[in-house]
N, C-alpha and C positions, 0 to 999 in steps of 0.2 A: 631837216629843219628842226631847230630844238628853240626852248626859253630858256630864259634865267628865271628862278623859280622866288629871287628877292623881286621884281617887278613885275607879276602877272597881269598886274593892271593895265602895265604900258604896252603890253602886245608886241611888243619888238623880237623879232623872229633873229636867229642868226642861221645861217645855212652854211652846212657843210657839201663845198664842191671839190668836184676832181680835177676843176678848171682854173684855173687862173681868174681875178676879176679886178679892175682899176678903181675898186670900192669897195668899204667891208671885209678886209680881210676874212677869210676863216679858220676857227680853228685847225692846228697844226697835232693832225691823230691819225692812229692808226684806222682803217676800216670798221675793227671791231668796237673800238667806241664812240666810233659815229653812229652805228649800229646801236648803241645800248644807250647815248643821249639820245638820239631821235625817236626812243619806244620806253623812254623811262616816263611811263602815263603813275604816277602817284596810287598808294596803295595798293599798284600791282609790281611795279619794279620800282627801285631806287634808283636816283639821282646820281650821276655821275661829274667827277672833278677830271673839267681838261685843261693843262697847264694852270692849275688853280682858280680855274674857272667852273661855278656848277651847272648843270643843265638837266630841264627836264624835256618831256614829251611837244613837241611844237603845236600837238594838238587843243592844248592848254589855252591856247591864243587862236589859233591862227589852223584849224583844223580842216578848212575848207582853203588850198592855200594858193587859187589862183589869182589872187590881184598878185601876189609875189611873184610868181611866176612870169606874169607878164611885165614887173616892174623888173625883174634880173635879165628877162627879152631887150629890154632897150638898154639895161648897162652895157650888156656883154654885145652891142651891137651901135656902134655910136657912129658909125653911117646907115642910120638907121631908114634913111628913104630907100638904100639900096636892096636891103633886105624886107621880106614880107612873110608874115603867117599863113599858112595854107590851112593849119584844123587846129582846134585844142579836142581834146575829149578832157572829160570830169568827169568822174564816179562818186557815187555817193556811198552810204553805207546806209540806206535806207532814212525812210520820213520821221518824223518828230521822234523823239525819246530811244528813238534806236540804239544811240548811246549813254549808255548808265554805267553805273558805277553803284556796287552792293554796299549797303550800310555802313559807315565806318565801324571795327567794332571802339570799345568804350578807351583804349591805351590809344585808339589812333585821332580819336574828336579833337583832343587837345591842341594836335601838334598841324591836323589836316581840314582844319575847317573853312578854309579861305581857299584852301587847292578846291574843296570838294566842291564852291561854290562856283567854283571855275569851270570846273568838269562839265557842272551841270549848264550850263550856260552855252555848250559847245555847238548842241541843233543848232540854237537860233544863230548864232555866226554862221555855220554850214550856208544857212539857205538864203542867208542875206548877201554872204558872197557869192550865191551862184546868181540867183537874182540881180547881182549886181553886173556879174558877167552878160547873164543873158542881154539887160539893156544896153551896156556897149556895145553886142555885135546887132543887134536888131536889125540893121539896117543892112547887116552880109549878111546873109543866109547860107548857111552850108560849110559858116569857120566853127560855131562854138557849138559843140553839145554834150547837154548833160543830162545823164542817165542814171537812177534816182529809186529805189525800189520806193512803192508812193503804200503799198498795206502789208500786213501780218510780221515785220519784226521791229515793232514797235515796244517789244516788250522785251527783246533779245538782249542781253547786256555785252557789256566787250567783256568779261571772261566765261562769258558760258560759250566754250570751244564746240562742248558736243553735241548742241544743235546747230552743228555745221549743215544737217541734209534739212532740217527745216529754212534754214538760210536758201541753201541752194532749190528749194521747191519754190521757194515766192523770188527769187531769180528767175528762174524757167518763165512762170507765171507772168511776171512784167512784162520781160523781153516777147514774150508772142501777143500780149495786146497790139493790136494795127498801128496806134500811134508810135508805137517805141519801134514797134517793130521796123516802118519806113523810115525813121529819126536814122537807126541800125544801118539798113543800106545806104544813108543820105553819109552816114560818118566812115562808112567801110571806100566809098566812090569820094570821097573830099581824099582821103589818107592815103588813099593808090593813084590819086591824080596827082596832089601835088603843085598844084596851083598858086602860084603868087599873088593872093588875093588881098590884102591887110598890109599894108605899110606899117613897120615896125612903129616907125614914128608917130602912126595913127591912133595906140592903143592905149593909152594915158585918158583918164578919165576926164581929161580937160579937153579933148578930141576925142570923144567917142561919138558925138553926132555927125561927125564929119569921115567918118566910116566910109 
């Protein structure tokens, strides 16, 4: 999933698939820079031109990116009563400010101050899509869950790589609290059953009470 970096504002996501779809063309690229528009996050990597088209990071928008997920569920699916969702899983990358972005220095203010303001902006869409997810399936229990480190990398940035093992300690730490931990077998026992439980068709937020 990548932007166009002229309309950050409109949030419009493009998705590069390996599938065919009756909507939305996608870009026509190789692997590698699907690769390289999908992770071009501003002032860490540059922007990439496919077929004269530029694109950045899709986390710019849309970084938390299961309503898409579930809107390209019922394109690619247009007997959609036939088929059914059995689990999503959702990852988070930790609670508020987990993702930052170090100071512009003073050559980059100029050109990146509307990115930067984007950047930062990216939590509160995280949690307002996950939140959004959680109250459409509210009433299945056992399809959506999301797993969220909730303290201690609040202050990790996305290029400080080499507190990977303080990353990975408040990981451990999450996952053995009781609540996460049952959530854990409730998502392990939903993904090996396999269960047809959610009509494709049911998942649009104009039917989610009817779950």
């Amino acid at each position: 999933m990548a932007m166009s970096p002229f309309n950050l504002n409109a949030r419009e996501s493009r998705l590069f698939r390996t599938y065919k779809s009756s909507k939305y063309r996608s870009p026509n690229c190789k692997i590698w820079e699907a690769a390289r528009a999908t992770t071009a996050a501003p002032t860490f990597f540059k922007r990439i031109d496919i077929d004269g088209e530029p694109f950045v990071d899709g986390g710019l928008g849309r970084n938390n990116p299961i309503n898409q997920v579930l809107q390209e569920a019922e394109l690619i699916f247009p007997n959609q009563h036939n088929q059914h969702l059995a689990c999503i899983i959702s990852i988070g990358t930790g609670q508020a400010e987990t993702i930052s972005i170090p100071t512009p220095r003073w050559f980059q203010r100029a050109i990146l101050l509307h990115v930067v303001d984007a950047i930062r902006s990216i939590c509160a869409d995280c949690e307002e899509s996950a939140q959004d997810a959680t109250r459409r399936f509210e009433h299945t229990p056992g399809v959506y869950f999301r797993f969220n480190v909730e303290q201690g990398l609040q202050k990790v940035g996305l290029e400080e790589w080499r507190r990977l093992n303080e990353v990975r300690a408040h990981t451990r730490q999450y996952i053995q609290m009781a609540n996460v931990n049952s959530r854990l077998d409730g998502a392990v026992a939903s993904i090996c059953g396999r269960e047809r439980v959610v009509p494709i068709g049911n998942i649009s937020k104009d039917e989610a009470n009817s779950c």
